[in-house]
N, C-alpha and C positions, 0 to 999 in steps of 0.2 A: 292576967295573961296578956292583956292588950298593951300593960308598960312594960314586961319583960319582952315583949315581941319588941315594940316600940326604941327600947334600948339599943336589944340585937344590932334592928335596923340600920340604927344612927352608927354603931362599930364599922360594919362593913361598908356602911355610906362612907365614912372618914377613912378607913382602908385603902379604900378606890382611891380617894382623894390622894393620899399620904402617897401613895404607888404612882399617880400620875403626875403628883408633883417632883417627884423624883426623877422618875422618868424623862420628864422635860428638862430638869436640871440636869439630868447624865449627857441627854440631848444638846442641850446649849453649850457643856460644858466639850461633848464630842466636836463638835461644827466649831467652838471654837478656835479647837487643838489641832483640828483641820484647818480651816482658815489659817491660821498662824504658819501650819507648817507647808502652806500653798504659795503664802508670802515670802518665807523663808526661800522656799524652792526655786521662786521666780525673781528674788535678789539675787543667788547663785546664781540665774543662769546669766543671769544682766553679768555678774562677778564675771562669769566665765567670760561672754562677750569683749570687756574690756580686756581682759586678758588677753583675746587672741586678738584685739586690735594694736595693743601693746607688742607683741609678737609679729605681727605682719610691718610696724614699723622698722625700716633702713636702718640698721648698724644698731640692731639693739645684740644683747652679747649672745654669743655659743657658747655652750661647755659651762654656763654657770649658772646653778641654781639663786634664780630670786626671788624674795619673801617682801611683798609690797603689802600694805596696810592702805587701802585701798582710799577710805575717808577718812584715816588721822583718828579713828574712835576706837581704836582695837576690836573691831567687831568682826568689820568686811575682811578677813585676811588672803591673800594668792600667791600660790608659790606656781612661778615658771620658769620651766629647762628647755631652752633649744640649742640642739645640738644637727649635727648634720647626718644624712641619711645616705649616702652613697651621692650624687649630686645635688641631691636636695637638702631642702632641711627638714626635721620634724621635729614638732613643738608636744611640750603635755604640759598641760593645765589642773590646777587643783584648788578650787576654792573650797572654802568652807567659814562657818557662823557655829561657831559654838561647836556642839558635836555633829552635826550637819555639814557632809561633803557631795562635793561633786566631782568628777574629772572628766578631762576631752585630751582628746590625742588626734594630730592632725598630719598631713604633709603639707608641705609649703613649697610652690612654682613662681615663678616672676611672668609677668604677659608678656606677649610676644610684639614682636616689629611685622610690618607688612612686606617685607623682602619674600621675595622666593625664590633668588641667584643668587649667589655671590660669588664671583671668578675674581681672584687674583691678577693685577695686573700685569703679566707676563711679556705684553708687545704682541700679544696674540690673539687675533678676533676671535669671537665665538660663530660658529655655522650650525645655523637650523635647517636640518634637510627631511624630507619625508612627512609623515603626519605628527610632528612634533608641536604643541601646544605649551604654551608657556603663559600663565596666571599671576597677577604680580606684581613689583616692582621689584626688579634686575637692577646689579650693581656689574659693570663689566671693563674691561681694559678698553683705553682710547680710542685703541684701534677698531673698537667698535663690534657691530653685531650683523649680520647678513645673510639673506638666503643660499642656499646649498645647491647644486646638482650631486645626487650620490645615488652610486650603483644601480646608475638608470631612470632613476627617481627623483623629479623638481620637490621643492618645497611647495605644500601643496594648496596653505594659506595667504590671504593678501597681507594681515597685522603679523608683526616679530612677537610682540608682547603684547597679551590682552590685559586690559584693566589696571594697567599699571603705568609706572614712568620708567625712562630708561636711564641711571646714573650711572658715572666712573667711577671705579674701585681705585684702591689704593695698592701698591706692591704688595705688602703683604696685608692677610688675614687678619682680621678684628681677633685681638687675643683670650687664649680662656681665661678664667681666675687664676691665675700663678698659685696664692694660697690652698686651693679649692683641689688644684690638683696635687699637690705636694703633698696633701694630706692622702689623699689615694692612693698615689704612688708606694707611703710609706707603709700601710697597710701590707705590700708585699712584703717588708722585711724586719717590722716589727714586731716582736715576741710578746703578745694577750695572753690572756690566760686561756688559752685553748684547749679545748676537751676534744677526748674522742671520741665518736659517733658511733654510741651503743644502737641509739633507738633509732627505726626509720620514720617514724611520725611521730614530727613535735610542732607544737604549735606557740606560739611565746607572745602573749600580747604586749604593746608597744609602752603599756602604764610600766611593765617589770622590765627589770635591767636587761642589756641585751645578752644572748647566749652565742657565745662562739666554738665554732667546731674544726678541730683537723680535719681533713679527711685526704691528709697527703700518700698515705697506707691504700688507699683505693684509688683505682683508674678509672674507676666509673658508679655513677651513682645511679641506682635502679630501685625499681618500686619504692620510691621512696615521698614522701609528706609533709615539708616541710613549710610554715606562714609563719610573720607577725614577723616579732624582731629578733631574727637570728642570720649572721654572718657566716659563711662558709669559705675555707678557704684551703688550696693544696700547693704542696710546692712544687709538682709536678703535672703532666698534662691533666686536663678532666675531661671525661664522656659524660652527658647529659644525656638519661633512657628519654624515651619518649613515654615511657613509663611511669616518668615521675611526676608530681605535683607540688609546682613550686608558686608561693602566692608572696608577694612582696619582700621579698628575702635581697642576701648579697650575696654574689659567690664570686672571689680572686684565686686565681690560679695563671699561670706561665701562658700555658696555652687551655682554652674551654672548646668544646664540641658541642655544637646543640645537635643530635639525631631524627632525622627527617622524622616528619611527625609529632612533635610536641607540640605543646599548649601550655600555654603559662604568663606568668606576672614577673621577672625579676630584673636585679641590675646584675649586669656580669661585666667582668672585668679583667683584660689579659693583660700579660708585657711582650706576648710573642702573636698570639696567633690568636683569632675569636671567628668559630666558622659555624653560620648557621646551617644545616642541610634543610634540600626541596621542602616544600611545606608546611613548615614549623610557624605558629602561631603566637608573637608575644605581644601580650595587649598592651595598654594603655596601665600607668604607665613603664613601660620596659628601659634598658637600657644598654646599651653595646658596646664597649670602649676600647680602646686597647691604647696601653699610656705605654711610651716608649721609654726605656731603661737603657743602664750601663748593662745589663744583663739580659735587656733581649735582643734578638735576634738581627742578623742583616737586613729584614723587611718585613717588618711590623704589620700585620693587615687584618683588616674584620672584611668576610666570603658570605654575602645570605645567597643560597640556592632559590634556585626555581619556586617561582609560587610560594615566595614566603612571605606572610605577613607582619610584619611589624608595627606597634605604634609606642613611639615614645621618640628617644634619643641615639640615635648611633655617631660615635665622635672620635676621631683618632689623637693622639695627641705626641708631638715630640717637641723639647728644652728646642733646639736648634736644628735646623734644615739642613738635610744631609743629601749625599748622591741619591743613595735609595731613598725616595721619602716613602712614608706611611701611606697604604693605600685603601682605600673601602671600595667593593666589586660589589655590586648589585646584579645579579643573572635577569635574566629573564622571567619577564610578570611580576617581577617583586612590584609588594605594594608595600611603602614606610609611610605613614599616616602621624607626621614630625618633624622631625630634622635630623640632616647628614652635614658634619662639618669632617672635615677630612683636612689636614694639616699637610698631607701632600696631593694626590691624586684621585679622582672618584672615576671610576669604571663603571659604565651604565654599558647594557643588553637591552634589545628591541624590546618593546611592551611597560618598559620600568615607568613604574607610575609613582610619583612622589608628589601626595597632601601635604606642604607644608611649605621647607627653604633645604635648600641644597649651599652649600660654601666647600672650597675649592679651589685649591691653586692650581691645578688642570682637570679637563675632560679628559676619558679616554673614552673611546664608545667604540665598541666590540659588537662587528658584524660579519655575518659567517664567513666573507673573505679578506677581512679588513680590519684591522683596528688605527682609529683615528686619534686624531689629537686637537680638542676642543670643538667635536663635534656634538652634537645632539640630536639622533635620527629618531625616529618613530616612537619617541615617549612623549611623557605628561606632566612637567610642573605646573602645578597648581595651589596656590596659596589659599584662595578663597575654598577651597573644597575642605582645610583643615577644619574640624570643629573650631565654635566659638568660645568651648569651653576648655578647649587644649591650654595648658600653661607648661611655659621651658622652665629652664633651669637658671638658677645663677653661675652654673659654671661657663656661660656665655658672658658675664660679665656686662650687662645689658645697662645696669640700673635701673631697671624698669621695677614698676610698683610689685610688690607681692601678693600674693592672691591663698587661700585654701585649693588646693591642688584635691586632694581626697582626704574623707574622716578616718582616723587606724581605731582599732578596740583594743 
């Protein structure tokens, strides 16, 4: 009894054993397949890294897919596409080791200059009257800058320009990207492969090819959903609901409506008319354009009403300086948290508060009995007020370094 018990014993004793040496070995063998694939994970991301520093480099290509062998071993592979985003650019990134991937998709902005004027040399001072503040360094005609008496009211500060210096401008305007916009432009009248817009909410991430839609059949888009990477475009006027939900998208059409009350993200883009009404909310970063054509209209011009916020880009643009130039009108209380470049005339209303840089080949400034000509009453340029983490575009043409603007999924 005592050796068959004894035998027993010693079975289940080496049982144990046999189970926990296994055990240990599934163990070590698990942690190691972890570890490996922890390594792996954090060589991608280092892959991706180089990638988007490759990407942020000056004049590296658009429109072409490339396949970089990272260390000459065939191991680290990365393919990168940057292509342009409506003024931007956005990059997608895709490393991968073996059967191990990763991907990043990004926007891409350039940093900005410390200007917060810039007026066109015309031979005609600029006048600051009223509670006007200016943040900055101002680029201005020869003739220089000067306090005001208007409608009763001294200029009411001792400094023209705070925190900044005061330089001479040149005749004309620092130019956009010629390429930058020609490629916009032809957006108007080039034939994509454009679908009609069955569904009201789609959503398209920025890794899959973009999706473009007619929607020249409709005058107006309502409840409707649409993010990521999808282009909109009509060939007729567009009403924007305040209804809808638009999250980084492009919409071209002739003339755009934004309707008092909206909230949103996108770029828009006209050849005749781009009118935001009271209200209307677009954040960071938004974009306002209106590119002048053989086919638009007598005078070209982007309208934000009352109490509208903006923050991004609003920019006019025309080939050549006409009688009517292109004009951007800011009403009253608007706040643009950016930049206003205007290729003819900018129209500002009391209260207009601008975080960022205004350019301009004249003021108009519209007062309930008056409208003047390169005046600036009771507003607020302010350079320092922009965020520090604002970046422009390259369709300013700046050469300034590149930066990641915002991550896309």
């Amino acid at each position: 009894m005592f050796r068959a018990g004894a035998l027993y014993f010693s079975i289940v004793i080496a049982l144990f054993i046999a189970v926990i040496t296994s055990s240990l070995l599934l163990l070590a063998g698990h942690y190691r397949n972890t570890y490996l694939k922890e390594l792996r994970f954090t060589r991608l991301l280092n892959n991706l890294d180089s990638g988007q520093a490759f990407a942020l480099a000056p004049n590296s290509s658009l429109d072409t897919i490339q396949k970089v062998d990272l260390y000459g071993d065939g191991i680290d592979s990365l393919v990168i596409l940057k292509r342009e985003w409506g003024i931007y650019e956005q990059v997608q990134l895709q490393a991968f080791i073996q059967k191990d991937t990763l991907t990043r998709a990004m926007l891409i902005g350039t940093e900005t200059d410390s200007v917060v004027l810039y007026l066109s040399d015309e031979d005609r001072p600029l006048s600051l009257g009223g509670k006007t503040k200016v943040f900055g360094n101002v680029l201005i005609p020869k003739s220089g800058i000067k306090k005001a008496y208007v409608d009763g009211k001294a200029y009411r500060h001792e400094r023209l320009v705070n925190d900044g210096e005061i330089k001479y401008s040149a005749r004309l305007l620092p130019k956009l990207d010629p390429l930058l916009v020609e490629r916009l432009k032809s957006i108007f009248k080039e034939k994509y492969n454009y679908a009609a817009l069955t569904d009201t909410t789609v959503h398209q991430s920025f890794l899959k090819p973009t999706l473009y839609f007619d929607v020249s059949d409709k005058k107006r888009l309502e409840k409707a959903s649409f993010s990521g990477n999808i282009i909109i475009r009509s060939d007729s006027a567009l009403t924007i609901s305040k209804s809808c939900k638009l999250n980084g998208i492009q919409i071209y059409a002739p003339t755009i409506i934004v309707e008092s009350g909206f909230e949103g993200n996108c770029q828009l883009f006209a050849i005749d008319s781009l009118i935001i009404k009271e209200k209307v909310h677009l954040s960071y970063p938004s974009v306002a354009a209106v590119l002048k054509t053989a086919n638009s209209g007598a005078f070209p011009n982007i309208v934000l009403g009352k109490r509208v916020r903006f923050e991004g880009i609003i920019f006019t643009h025309e080939q050549k300086r006409s009688a009517l130039q292109t004009m951007v009108s800011l009403d009253s209380a608007v706040n643009v948290k950016g930049e206003v470049y205007s290729t003819g005339m900018l129209k500002l209303a009391e209260a207009v508060v601008i975080d960022g840089k205004a350019t301009c080949n004249r003021f108009m400034m519209q007062t309930k009995q008056v409208l003047y000509e390169n005046f600036l009453i009771d507003l607020t340029l302010n350079r320092n007020a922009r965020s520090k983490y604002y970046l422009s575009s390259p369709v300013f043409n700046t050469k300034l370094p590149n930066q990641v603007l915002k991550w896309l999924n």
